[in-house]
C-alpha positions in Angstrom: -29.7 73.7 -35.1 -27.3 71.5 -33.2 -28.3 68.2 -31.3 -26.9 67.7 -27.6 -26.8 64.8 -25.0 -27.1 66.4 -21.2 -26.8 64.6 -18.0 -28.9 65.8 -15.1 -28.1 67.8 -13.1 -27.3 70.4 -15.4 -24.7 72.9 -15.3 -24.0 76.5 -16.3 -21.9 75.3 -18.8 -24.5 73.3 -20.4 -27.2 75.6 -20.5 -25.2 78.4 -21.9 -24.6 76.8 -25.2 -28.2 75.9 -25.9 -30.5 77.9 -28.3 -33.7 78.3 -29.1 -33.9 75.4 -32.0 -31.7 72.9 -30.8 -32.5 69.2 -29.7 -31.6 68.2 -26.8 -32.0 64.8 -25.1 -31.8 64.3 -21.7 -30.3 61.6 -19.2 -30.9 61.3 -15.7 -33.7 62.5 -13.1 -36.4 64.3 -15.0 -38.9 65.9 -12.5 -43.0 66.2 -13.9 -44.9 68.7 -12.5 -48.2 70.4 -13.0 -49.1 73.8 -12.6 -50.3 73.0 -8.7 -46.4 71.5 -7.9 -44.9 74.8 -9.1 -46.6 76.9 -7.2 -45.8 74.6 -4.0 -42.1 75.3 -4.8 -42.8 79.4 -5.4 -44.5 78.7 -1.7 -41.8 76.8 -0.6 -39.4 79.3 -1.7 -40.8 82.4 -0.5 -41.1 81.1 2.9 -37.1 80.2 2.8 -38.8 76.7 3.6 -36.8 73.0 2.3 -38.0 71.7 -1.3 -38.6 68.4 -2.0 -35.4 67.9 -3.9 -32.3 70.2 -4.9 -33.2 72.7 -7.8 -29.9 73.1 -8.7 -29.4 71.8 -12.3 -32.6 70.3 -12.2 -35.1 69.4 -14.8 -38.6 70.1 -14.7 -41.1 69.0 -17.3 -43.9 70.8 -17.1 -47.4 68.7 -18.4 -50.9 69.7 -18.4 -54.0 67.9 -18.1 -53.7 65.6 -20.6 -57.4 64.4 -20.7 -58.1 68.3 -21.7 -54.9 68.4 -24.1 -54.7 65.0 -25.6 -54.1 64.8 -29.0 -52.3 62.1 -31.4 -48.7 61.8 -31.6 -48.3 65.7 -30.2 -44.7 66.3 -28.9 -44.6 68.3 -25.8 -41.8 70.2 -25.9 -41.8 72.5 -22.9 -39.0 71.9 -20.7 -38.2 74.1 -17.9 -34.5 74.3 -17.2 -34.2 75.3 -13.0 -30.4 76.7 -13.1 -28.7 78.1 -9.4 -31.9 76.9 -7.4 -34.0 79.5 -8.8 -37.4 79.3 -10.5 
């Protein structure tokens, strides 16, 4: 398991190194989104329409209701990487 430091956006060469294990920790703009957002962007997309904000190299946290999920000092660690401005 290795440990990284990233900057935002994020590049090819970035992502390719990661693995499944590793920690990484992240500097710059971290977009939060719920389920509802992504399927905007799909939306968006799919109609060749303008996003929000370049998804080239970004980062997309993905959170869920937390008054459903809350739980005491839970880690979420489900990061969506968005590489070449696909989802």
């Amino acid at each position: 398991m290795a440990e990284y430091t990233l900057n935002t956006p994020l590049t090819e060469e970035d992502t390719r190194k990661l693995k499944a294990g590793d920690i990484v920790y992240l500097n710059g703009t971290i977009y939060t989104a719920r389920d509802a957002a992504h399927k905007r962007l799909v939306e968006l997309i799919e109609k060749n329409e303008e996003l929000p904000f370049d998804l080239e190299g970004s980062v997309i946290y993905c959170r869920t209701n937390s008054s459903k999920t809350r739980r005491p000092n839970r880690k979420c660690r489900a990061y969506y990487i968005i590489q070449n401005g696909f989802i």
